[in-house]
Backbone bond lengths (Angstrom), bond angles and torsions (degrees), N, CA, C in turn:
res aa  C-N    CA-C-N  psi(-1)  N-CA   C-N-CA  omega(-1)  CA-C   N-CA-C  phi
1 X - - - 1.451 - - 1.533 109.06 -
2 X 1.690 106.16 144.78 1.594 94.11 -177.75 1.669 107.68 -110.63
3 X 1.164 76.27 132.49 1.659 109.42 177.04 1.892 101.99 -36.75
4 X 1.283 108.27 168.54 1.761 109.19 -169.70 1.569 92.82 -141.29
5 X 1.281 133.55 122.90 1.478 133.47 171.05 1.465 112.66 -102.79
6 X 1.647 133.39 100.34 1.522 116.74 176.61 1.348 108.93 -76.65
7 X 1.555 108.07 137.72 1.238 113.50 -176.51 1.559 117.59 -110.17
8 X 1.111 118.01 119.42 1.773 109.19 179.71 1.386 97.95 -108.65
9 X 1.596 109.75 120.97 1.207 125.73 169.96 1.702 112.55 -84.09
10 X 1.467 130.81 13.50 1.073 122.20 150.20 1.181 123.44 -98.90
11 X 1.484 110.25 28.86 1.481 107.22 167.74 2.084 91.41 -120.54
12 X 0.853 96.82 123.00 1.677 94.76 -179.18 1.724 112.75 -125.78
13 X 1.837 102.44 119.76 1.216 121.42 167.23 1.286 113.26 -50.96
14 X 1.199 124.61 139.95 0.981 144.13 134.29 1.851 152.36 -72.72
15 X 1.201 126.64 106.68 1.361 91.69 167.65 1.564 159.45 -34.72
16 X 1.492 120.99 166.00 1.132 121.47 -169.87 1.809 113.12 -52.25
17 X 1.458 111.56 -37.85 1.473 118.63 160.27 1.871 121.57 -53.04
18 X 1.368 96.09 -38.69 1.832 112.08 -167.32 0.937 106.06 83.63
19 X 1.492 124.77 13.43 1.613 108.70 169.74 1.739 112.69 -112.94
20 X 1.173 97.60 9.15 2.267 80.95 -170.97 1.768 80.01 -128.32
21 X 1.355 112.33 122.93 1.348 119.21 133.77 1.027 128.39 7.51
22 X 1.360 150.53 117.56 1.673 136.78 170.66 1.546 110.54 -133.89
23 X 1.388 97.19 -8.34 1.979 100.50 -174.72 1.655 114.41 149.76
24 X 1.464 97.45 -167.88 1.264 98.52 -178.84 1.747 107.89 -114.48
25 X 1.338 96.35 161.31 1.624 104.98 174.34 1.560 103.99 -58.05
26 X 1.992 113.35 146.36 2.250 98.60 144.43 1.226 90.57 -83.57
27 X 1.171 122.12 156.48 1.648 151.90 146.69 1.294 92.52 -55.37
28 X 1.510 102.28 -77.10 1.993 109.79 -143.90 1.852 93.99 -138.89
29 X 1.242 100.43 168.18 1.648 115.83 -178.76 1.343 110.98 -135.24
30 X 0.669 117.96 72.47 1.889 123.23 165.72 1.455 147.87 -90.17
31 X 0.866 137.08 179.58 1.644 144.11 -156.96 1.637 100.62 -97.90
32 X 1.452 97.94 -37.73 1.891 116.41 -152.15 1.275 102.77 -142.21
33 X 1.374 96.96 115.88 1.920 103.64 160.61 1.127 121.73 -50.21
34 X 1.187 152.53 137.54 1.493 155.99 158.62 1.703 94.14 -111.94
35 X 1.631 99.27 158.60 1.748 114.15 172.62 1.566 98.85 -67.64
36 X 1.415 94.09 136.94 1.995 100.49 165.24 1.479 103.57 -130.91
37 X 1.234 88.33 145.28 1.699 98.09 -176.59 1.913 100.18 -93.78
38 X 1.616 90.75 174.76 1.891 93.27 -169.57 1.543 130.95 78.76
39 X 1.720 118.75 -136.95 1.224 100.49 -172.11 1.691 87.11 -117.71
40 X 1.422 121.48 32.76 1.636 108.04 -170.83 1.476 100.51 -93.47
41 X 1.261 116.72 157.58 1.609 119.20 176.01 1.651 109.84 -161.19
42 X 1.292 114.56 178.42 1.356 121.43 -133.13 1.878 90.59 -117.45
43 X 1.074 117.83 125.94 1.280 124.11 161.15 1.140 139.98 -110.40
44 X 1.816 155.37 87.92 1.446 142.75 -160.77 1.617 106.26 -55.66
45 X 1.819 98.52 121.59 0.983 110.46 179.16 1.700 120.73 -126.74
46 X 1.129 144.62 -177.06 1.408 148.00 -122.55 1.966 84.27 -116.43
47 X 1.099 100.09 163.08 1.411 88.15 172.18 1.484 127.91 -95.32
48 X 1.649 93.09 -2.72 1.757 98.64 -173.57 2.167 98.57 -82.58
49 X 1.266 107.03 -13.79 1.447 116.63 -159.34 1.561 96.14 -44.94
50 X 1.314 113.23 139.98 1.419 124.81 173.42 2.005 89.33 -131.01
51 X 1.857 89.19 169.94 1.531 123.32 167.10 1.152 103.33 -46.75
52 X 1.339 125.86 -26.25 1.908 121.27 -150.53 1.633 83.86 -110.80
53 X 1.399 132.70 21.42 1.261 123.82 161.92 1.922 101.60 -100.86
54 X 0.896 118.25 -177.31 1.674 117.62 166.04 1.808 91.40 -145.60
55 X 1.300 118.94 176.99 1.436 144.58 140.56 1.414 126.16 -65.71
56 X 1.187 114.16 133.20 1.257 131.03 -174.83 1.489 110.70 -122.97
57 X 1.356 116.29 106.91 1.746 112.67 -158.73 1.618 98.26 -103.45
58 X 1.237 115.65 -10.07 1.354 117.72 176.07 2.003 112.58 -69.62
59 X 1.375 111.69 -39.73 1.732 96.47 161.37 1.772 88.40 -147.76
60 X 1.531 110.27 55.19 1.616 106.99 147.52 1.533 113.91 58.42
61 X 0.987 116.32 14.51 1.021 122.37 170.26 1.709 145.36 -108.73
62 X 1.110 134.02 144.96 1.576 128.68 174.68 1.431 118.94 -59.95
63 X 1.348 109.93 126.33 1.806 106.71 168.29 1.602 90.16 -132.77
64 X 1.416 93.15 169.48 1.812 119.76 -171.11 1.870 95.57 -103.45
65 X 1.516 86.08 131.67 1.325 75.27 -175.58 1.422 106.80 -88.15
66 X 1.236 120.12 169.82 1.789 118.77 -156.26 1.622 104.81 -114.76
67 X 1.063 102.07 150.66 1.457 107.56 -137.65 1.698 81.28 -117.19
68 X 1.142 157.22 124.42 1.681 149.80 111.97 1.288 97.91 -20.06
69 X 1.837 105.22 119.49 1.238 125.63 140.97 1.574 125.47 -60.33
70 X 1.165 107.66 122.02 1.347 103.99 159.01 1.921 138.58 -37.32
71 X 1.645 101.11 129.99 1.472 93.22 -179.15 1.032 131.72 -90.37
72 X 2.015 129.98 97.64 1.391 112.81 -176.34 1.318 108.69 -40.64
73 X 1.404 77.52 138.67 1.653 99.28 168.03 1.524 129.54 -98.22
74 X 1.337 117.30 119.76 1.819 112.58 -153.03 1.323 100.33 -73.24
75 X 1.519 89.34 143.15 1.717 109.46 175.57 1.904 111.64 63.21
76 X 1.432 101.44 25.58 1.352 109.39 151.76 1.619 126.21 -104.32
77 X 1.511 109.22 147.22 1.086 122.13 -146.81 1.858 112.25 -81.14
């Protein structure tokens, strides 16, 4: 069965800078569409799809949002 991602495009990703656009937040990940009020709507998504993915409305697609590695810190133990 395929997974359902709601997407609210008034929550908007950002790039790794925070300045260019990259998509919209998922809200929620579910089994079953339910009615949503506003501008949120429903996308078929993969079943591995998690929160830490966003929307990409530029070709409809899922990206991971990118995470900053941590900076060793010199001469820590």
């Amino acid at each position: 069965m395929t997974k359902k991602a709601l997407i609210s495009p008034s929550e908007i990703r950002y790039g790794n800078e925070g300045q260019t656009q990259t998509g919209y937040r998922i809200a929620q990940i579910t089994d079953t569409e339910f009615a949503v009020g506003g501008n949120l709507f429903w996308i078929d998504c993969p079943d591995n799809t998690t929160t830490r993915h966003y929307y990409d409305p530029d070709d409809s697609g899922l990206k991971t949002i990118y995470v900053k590695p941590l900076v060793e810190i010199e001469g820590g133990g």
